[in-house]
C-alpha positions in Angstrom: 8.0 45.0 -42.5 6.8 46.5 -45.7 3.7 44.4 -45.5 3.1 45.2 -42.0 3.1 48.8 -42.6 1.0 48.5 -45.5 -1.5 47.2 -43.7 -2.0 49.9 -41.3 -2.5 52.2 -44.3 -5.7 50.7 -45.0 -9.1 51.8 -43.8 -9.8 50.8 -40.0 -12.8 48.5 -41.5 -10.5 46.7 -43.4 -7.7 46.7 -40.9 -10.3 44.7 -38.9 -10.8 42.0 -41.3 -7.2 41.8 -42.0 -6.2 41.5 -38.1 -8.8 38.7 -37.9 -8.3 36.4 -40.9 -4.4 36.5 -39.8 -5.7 35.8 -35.8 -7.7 32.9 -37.3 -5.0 31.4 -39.9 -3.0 31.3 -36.7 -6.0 29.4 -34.7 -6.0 27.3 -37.9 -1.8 25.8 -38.1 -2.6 24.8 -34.3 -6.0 23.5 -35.1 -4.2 21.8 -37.9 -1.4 20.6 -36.3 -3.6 19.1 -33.0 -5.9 17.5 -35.1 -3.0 15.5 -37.0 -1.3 14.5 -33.5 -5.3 13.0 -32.3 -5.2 11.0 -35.5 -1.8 9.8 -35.6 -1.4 9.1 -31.6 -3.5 7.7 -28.8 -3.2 11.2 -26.9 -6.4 12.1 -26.3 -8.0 15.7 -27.2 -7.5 17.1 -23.9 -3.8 15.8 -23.3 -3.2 17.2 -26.1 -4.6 21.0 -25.5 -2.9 20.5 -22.2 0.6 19.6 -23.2 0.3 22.7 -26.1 -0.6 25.3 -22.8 2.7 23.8 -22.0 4.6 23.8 -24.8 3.3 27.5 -25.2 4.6 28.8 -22.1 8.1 27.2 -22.7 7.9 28.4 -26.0 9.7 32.0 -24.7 10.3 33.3 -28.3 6.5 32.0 -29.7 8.3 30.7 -32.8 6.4 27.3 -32.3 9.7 25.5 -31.1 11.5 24.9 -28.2 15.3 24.2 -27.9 16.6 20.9 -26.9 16.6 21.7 -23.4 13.3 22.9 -23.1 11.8 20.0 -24.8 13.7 17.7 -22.6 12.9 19.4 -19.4 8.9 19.6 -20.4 9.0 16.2 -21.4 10.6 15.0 -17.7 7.6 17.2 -16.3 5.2 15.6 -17.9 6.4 12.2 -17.0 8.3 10.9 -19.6 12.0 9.9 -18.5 14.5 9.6 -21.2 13.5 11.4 -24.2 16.3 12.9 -26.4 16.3 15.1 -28.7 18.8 14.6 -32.0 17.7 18.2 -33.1 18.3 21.5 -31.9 15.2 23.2 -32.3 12.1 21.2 -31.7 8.4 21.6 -33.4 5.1 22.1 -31.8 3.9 18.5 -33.7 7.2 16.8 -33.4 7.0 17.3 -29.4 3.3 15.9 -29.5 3.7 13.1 -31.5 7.2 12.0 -29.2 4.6 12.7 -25.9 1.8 10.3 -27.9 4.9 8.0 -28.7 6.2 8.0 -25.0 2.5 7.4 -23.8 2.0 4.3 -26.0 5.2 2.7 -24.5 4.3 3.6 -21.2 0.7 1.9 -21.8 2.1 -1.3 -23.3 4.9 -1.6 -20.4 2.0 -1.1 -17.7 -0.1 -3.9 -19.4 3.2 -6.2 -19.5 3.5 -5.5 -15.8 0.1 -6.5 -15.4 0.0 -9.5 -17.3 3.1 -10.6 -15.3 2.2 -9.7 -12.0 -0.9 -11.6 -12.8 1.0 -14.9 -13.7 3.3 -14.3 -11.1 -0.1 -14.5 -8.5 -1.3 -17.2 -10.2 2.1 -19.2 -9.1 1.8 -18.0 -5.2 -1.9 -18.4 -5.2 -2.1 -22.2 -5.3 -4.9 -23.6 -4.7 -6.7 -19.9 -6.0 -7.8 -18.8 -3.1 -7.3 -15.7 -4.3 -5.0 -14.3 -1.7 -1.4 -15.0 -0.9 -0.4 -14.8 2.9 3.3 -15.5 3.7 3.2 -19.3 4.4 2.3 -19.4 0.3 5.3 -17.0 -0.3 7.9 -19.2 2.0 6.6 -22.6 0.2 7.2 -20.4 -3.2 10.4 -18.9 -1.6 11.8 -22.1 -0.5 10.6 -24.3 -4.0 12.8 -21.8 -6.2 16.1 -22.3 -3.9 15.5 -19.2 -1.0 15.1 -21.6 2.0 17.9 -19.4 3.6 15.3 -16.6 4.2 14.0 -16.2 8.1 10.4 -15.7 8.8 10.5 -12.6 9.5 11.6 -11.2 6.3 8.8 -13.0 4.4 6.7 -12.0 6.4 8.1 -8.1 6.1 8.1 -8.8 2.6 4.5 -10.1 2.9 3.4 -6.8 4.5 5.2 -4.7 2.2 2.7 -5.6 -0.6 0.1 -6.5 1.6 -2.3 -3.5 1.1 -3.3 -4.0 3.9 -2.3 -4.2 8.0 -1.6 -8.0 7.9 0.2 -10.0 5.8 -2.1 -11.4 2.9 -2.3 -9.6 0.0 -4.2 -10.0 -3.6 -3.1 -9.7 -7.3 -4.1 -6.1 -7.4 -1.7 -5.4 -3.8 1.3 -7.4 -6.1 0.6 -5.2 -8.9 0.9 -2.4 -7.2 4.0 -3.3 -5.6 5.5 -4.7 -8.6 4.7 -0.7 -10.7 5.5 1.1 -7.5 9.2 -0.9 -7.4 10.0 -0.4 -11.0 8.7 3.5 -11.2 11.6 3.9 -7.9 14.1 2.2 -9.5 13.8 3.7 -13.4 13.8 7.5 -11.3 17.0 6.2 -9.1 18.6 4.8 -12.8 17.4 8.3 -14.3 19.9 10.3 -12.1 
């Protein structure tokens, strides 16, 4: 307080440079702490000026943390389920680098699912037509043991990846299915 007051005892010429080395040192610890989140995660410069907007206006008290709660609830918002927090109070660069950490999992799990919803074309799509209509799926259906299934629900299930209106559909209308399925059922686990 002492300091404070101090301050304002001082000329207004140097009140001015005062005020605006302390206004840049501030610009300079969140300079600081966003330029060693881009090097040590694969957020990118503007994810990471977006998520400290955020962080800001969660931050109520502006002490550059947010409580457990708030960091779990921002991190939900931003898409990333299951974060947890072992501390009570949470810093600016520890929230970043768990986003970058969340976003790096979340990129390698996508490009799992694509590699295996690729293979798992590859297996329907014999002889590489590159489509799979449901006569493919019922001789894949019935070679792994589901001969029980009618027609009509491979065909429904043919449909439902189909991105189209019949009932052939590609490696890019299985991926989609495939993410679209697992993003349901890991909110529906979530809750």
């Amino acid at each position: 307080m002492w300091a404070f007051y101090e301050v304002w005892n001082f000329p207004k010429f140097i009140k001015n440079k005062i005020l605006t080395l302390k206004i840049s040192n501030m610009e300079t610890v969140e300079d600081t702490i966003i330029a060693s989140v881009l090097g040590r995660t694969n957020l990118t410069d503007d994810e990471i000026h977006i998520i400290v907007r955020i962080f800001k206006y969660y931050d109520t008290d502006s002490d550059g943390h947010l409580t457990r709660d708030e960091a779990t609830l921002m991190m939900n918002e931003l898409g990333y389920v299951g974060a947890y927090w072992q501390v009570k109070r949470i810093p600016m660069e520890d929230f970043l680098l768990a986003c970058g950490k969340q976003k790096k999992e979340m990129l390698e799990e996508r490009e799992e699912n694509e590699a295996n919803a690729l293979h798992s074309f590859r297996i329907l799509d014999i002889p590489n037509t590159g489509t799979v209509n449901q006569y493919k799926l019922k001789t894949f259906l019935n070679d792994i043991d589901f001969e029980d299934l009618e027609d009509e629900t491979i065909e429904r299930l043919s449909e439902l990846i189909s991105s189209g209106d019949g009932t052939e559909f590609s490696g890019d209308d299985l991926y989609c299915y495939i993410v679209n399925n697992l993003v349901s059922e890991r909110s529906e686990r979530s809750f």
